[in-house]
Structures are given as structure tokens and as C-alpha cells.
N, C-alpha and C positions, 0 to 999 in steps of 0.2 A: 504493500500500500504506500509505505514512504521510499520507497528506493528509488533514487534521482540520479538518470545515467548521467556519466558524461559529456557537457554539450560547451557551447561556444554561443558565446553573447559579446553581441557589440556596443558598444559606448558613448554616448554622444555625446560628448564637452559641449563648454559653452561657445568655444572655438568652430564649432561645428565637426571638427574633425574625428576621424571614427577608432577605436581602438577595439580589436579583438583581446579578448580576455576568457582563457581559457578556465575553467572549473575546474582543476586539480584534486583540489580539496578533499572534495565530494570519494575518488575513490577509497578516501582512507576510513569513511563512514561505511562504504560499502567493503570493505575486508573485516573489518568490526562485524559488520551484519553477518555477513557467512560464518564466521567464529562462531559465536554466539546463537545462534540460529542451531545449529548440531543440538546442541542440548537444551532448546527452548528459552533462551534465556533472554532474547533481541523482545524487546517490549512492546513492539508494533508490532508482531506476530499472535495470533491466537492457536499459538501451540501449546494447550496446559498439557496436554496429556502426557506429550514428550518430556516438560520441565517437570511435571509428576515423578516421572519414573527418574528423572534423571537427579532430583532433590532426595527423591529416596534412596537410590545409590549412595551417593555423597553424605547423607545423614547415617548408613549401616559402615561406611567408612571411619567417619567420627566416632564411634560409637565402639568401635572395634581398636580407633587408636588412643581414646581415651580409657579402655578399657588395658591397654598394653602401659600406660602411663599409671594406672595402679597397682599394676601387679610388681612392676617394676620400681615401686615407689619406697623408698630407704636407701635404691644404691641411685645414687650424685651423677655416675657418669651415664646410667642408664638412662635415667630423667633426659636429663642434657639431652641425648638422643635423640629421644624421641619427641621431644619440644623442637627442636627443627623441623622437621615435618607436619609435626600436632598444629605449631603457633602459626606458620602458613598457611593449612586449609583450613583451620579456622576462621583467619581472617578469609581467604577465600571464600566462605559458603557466604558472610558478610558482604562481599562483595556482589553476588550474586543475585542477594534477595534485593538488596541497594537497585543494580540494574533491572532488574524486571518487576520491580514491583510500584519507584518511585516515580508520581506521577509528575511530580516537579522535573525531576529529568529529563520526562519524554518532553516538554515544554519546552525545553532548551535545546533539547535535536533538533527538534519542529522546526525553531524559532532562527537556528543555527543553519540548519539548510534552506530555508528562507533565503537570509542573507546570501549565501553562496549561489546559490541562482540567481539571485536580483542583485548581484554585487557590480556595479557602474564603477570602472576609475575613471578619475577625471583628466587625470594625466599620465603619463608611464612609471611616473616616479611612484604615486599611489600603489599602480600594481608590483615594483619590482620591493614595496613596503612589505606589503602582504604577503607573496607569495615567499619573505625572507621568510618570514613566521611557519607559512604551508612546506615548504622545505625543512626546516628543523623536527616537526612535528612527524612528517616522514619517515627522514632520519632514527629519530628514537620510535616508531612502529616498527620498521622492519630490521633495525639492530636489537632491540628488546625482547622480540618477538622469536629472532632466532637465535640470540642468545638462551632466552628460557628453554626453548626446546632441545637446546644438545644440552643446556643441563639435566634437564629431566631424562633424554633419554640415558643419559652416563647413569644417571641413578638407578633407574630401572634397569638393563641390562648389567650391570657391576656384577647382582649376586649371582647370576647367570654361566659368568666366567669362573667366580669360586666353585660354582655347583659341578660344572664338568670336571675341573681340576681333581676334586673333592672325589668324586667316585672314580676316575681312574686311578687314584691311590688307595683309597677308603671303599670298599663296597659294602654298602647300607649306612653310610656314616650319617646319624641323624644332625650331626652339627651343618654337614652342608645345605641343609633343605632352608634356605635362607631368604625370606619373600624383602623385593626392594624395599617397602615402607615397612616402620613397626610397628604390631596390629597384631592387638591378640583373638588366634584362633581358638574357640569353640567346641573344635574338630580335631582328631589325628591329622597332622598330614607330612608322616614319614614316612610315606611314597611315593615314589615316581609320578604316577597318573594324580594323585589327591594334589601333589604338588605344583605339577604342570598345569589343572585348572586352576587354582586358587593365583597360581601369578598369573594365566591370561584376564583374570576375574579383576585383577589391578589396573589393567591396562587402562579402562578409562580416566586414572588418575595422571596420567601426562594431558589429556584436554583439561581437566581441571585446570593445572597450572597453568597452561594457556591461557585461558579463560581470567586467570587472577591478572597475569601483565595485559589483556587486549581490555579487562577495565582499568587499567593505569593510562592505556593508550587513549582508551576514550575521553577520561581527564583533561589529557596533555592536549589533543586534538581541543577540547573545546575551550582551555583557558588561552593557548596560541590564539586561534580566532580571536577569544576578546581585548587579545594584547595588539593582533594588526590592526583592527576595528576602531582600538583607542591611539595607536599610533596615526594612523590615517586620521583620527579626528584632531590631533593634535597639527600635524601636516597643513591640512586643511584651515585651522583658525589663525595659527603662525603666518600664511602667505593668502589669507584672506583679501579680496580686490574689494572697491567701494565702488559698484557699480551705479545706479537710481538707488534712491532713497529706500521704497519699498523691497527693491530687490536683496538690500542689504540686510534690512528688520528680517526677511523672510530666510534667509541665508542663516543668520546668527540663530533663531528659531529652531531652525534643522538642526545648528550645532547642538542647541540645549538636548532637543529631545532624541537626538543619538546618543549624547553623554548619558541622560537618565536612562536609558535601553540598555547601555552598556555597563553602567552601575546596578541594575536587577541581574542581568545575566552574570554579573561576577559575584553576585549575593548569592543567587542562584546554587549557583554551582559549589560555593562554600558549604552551604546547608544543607545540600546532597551529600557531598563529601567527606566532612569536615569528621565524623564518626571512622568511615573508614579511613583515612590517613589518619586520625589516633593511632588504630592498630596498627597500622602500617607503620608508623614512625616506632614505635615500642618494640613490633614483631620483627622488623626489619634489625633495629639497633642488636637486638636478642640474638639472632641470625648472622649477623655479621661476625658478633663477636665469637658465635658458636663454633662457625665455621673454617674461620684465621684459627680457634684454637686448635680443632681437626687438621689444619693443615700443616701445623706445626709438629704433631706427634705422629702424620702421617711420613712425615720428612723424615722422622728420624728411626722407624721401620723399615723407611723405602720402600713404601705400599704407594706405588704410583698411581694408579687408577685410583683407589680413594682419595688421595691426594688431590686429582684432575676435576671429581666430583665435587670437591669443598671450595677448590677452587673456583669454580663457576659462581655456585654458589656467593660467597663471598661479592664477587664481583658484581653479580646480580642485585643483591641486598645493596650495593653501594649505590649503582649506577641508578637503582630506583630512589634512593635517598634523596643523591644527588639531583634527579630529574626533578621532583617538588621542589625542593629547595630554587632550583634555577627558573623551575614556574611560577614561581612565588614570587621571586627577583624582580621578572619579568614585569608580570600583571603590579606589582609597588611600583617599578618606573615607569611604565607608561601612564599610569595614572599623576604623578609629577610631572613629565610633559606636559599633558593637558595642562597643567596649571602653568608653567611656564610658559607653556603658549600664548595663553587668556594675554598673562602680564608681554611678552614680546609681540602682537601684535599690535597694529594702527589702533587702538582703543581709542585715545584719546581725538581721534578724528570721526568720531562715528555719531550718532545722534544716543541722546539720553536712555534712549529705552533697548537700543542695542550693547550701550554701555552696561543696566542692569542686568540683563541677560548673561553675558559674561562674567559681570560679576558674580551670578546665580553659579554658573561651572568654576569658575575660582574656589567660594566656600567650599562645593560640594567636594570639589578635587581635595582640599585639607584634609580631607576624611581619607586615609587611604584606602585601598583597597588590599585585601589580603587573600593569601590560602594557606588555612589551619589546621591544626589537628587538633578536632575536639574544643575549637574556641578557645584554645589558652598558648599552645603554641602557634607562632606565625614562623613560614616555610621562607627562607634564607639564606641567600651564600651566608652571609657571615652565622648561619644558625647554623647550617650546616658543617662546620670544624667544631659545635658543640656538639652535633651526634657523631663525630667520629671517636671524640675525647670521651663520649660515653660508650661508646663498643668498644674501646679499647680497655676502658676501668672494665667492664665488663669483661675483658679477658684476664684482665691481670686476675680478678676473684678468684676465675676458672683454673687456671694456671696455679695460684694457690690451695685450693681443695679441693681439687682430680689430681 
């Protein structure tokens, strides 16, 4: 119902002169949708059925690793373990019900592909503004994207290699029957055949993780857009022309109520989010530090392949860190723009009611704009060397009592 192919729109300045302006964008909503879509989860689909069975999977998964997280509860190093994993799909399932259920969200796809169909530059400078943004946004979907997936597959296949190993040395050796995630079985399953169902019965757990970064991506996709959106508005009142009087009122007008359009949609998207980048900021800081510690005591085994797993790992938890942080950056300065705009443009040559006006986006602009976790922290380079300095105390703990 909402899937807007790619098309080509021309642009009419006031120059009369025409500019093609391709819809780029738009694909990266459309690879989110197919993601998503596999297991019911894309919001404008009326696939319950699918997201039924697929929540209930993912809820007997839970259930099974929280369930491995008590048994194993008094040994330090076990726990550890299993909290990499456990504190991931948790936040995952989190993330899930978020996407398909929030109707605020869907309001801002809507409202976001909108825009991107009906987006007019006025000039080239406009579009090569925006499409800086559509290109970064890119960037981290299809770096992120397949970063996640050769981590998870190292994960999954890992006990794989032990298991063959295992029985040409050991035949019936119950130690190798070793399923990727930890997850307490119910069942025997020291044998061969009980064994080999119960890991293909896993496999849907690498879509999951997918599915947790293509909701990072969606994020990232929609706070980008409000960053060109406001950069382009800023653009735009800085090199403002005083054409007739009227034309001008009507002009500054437009500015206000793109600014307020653009200050709901980044409200928006806070109060979507803002719950899950909590966990994300804690589960990730957890993980990170989890993982540098695994990679350290891998090193010194010389168990390479675990090693290569934590490694990812690691990397991943950072690179996700980092990407908030730098979205966060982002949508704070372009909102300063705006206001520096307001004050470097001709103001003073304008008439009194185009002056107020301005002035109305100067206040508003004081107000910054943010993206939080959980309303008390705001996402930041310079916040960002504070959640390193926290994964890192976090290892040194580990490091001390493992």
C-alpha cells in the first residue's frame, strides 16, 4: 500500500529553470520493507498471522535463554555469557513490538515519504545538501547491515566446527553437542539427529538480529532526512532574496511552518525511540565491554575463531554506539544553523511582520533539538568517549572477578 518506487521529479525554481532530482532515498525504505516484511513486522502490512507465529518463536527463544540464565546462575563467567546474547534479543523483541505496533511511527514514514516524492530543490546546491545526508544514511544500511550478518553467521556456525572436530576424536562425546546460542533445553539432545534439528530450529535467530540493526537503520534513515530538511531550511533563510513585499511575508511563512514540521518530526521520533536507545545505550555499553573481555582470553588460548566472533561483535556494539551519538550531533547542529541563519540573514531589511516571524524560529531554534535514551541521556560525540570510558570500567570489573 505504501511502497513508492523509484521515480524522477523535476523542479521548477523561480529562475524558471528545470532540475531533475532523483528519489534515492526512497530505496532504503524499500530494503527496510522487505526485511521486515519476512516476519510480519513492516507496519503497513496486515500480516498478523505471520508476526503471530513469528513473536511466538522469538518469545519460546526468550524463555529458553532466560531459562539457561538460571540455571547457570552463581557461576560469574556463565552469566557473562549468556547476557551477550540474552541483553541483545531482549532489547530486540523491544524493538520489534516498537516497529509494528507504534502508530506514531507509521506517521512519520507516511509523512517522510511524502517529503521525498514532493521534494522540489530550488537550486543544485539544495540537492547536493540533501543527498550528503541520503548518502551517509546509505552508507551505514549497507555497512551495518553486513557487518551484522557475518557476525551472526561466525556465531552460528562456530559450534559447528567444534562438533565435527569433537566426534572424529571423541565418538558420542556429549560435550560437543554444542547449540550456537545459550538456551536451556527441556529435552535430551545427545544425539546426532535431536541435535541437528534443535540447531536448524535456531536458524531463524540470525533474521532476528537483522531485524534489530534494519530498526537502527530505520532511525538513522529518518533522523538524516530531518537533518537535510533542516539544513536546506537553514540554506534557504541565510540566502533569502527580497523579492515584492507579499512574496517575501509568504516566503518567511513557509520558513516558519517547515521549521515547526521539522521540530514535531524530530519530537517524533525521540518519543518513538527514546525507550529503545535506553537499552541500547546500557545493552550495547554491556556488550562491548563483554566482548573486548572474550577477546582478550581468546588471545591468549589462541582460539581464533572465537576470537573473530567477539571481535565482530565488539565492533558492532561500537559502531552502533557511535552511529547515535553522531545522529544526535547531527540533528543538535542543524538545529543551530537554523538559528544562525535567522541572525545572518537581510532581517533587518525586511518588513515588521516578516521580522516577527523569524524571530518566532530564532526562540524556537534555543530549544535544541535532541536524540535520547530514555529522556535523560542526550546522544553525542563528546557523550560518546563517556560510553567508551564506561565499557571499559566495565571490563576492568570483568577482568577482576572472572
Amino acid at each position: 500500500m505504501y511502497r513508492l518506487k523509484r521515480s524522477t521529479i523535476f523542479a521548477e525554481t523561480k529562475s524558471g529553470k528545470n532540475y531533475i532530482t532523483d528519489v534515492g532515498h526512497e530505496d532504503l525504505f524499500v530494503h527496510l520493507e522487505r526485511i521486515f516484511s519476512v516476519g510480519g513486522i513492516w507496519p503497513f502490512e496486515r500480516t498478523y498471522v505471520r508476526f503471530a507465529i513469528y513473536i511466538l518463536y522469538f518469545t519460546l527463544y526468550l524463555v529458553m535463554a532466560y531459562a539457561n540464565f538460571y540455571e547457570v546462575l552463581g557461576d560469574l563467567e556463565l552469566m557473562v555469557m549468556n547476557l551477550v546474547e540474552t541483553v541483545a534479543y531482549t532489547i530486540t523483541f523491544t524493538i520489534v513490538w516498537v516497529i509494528r505496533c507504534s502508530d506514531l511511527l507509521k506517521r512519520i514514514i507516511i509523512v517522510v515519504r511524502q517529503d521525498m516524492m514532493e521534494r522540489k530543490f530550488e537550486d543544485p546546491e539544495e540537492k547536493r545538501i540533501y543527498y550528503n545526508y541520503n548518502y551517509m544514511s546509505k552508507i551505514f544500511l549497507y555497512g551495518s547491515i553486513i557487518g551484522m550478518f557475518i557476525t551472526v553467521i561466525l556465531l552460528y556456525f562456530r559450534p559447528l566446527m567444534n562438533f565435527s572436530i569433537s566426534n572424529q576424536e571423541f565418538n558420542n562425546n556429549t560435550g560437543s553437542f554444542v547449540l550456537p546460542y545459550k538456551i536451556h533445553m527441556f529435552f535430551d539432545i545427545t544425539n546426532t539427529r535431536t541435535y541437528v534439528l534443535m540447531y536448524l530450529y535456531l536458524f531463524p535467530m540470525i533474521y532476528n538480529s537483522i531485524c534489530h540493526m534494519a530498526a537502527i537503520c530505520l532511525l538513522v534513515i529518518l533522523v538524516f532526512h530531518i537533518c537535510g530538511e533542516l539544513s536546506i531550511l537553514s540554506y534557504r533563510i541565510k540566502n533569502v532574496q527580497a523579492y515584492s513585499r507579499d512574496a517575501l511575508v509568504a516566503r518567511i511563512r513557509s520558513f516558519v511552518q517547515m521549521h515547526l514540521k521539522l521540530i514535531w518530526m524530530a519530537k517524533s521520533v525521540d518519543n518513538t525511540f527514546n525507550i529503545v536507545l535506553m537499552d541500547e545505550l546500557f545493552g550495547n555499553s554491556i556488550i562491548l565491554a563483554i566482548s573486548m573481555y572474550y577477546v582478550l582470553i581468546n588471545l591468549e588460548v589462541s582460539e581464533l575463531a572465537t576470537c573473530c566472533t567477539f571481535i565482530f561483535f565488539a565492533i558492532i556494539a561500537l559502531v552502533m554506539l557511535y552511529g547515535y551519538c553522531l545522529i544526535g550531533e547531527q540533528l543538535t547542529q542543524q538545529c543551530i544553523n537554523v538559528l544562525d541563519a535567522c541572525y545572518q540573514c537581510n532581517w533587518y531589511e525586511m518588513p515588521l511582520n516578516c521580522k516577527r516571524s523569524l524571530l518566532i524560529c530564532m526562540i524556537r531554534s534555543q530549544i535544541m533539538l535532541y536524540l535520547t535514551a530514555g529522556k535523560f541521556y542526550v546522544f553525542s560525540l563528546n557523550g560518546f568517549t563517556d560510553i567508551i570510558k564506561t565499557s571499559l570500567a566495565y571490563l576492568s570489573v570483568l577482568r577482576t572477578l572472572l
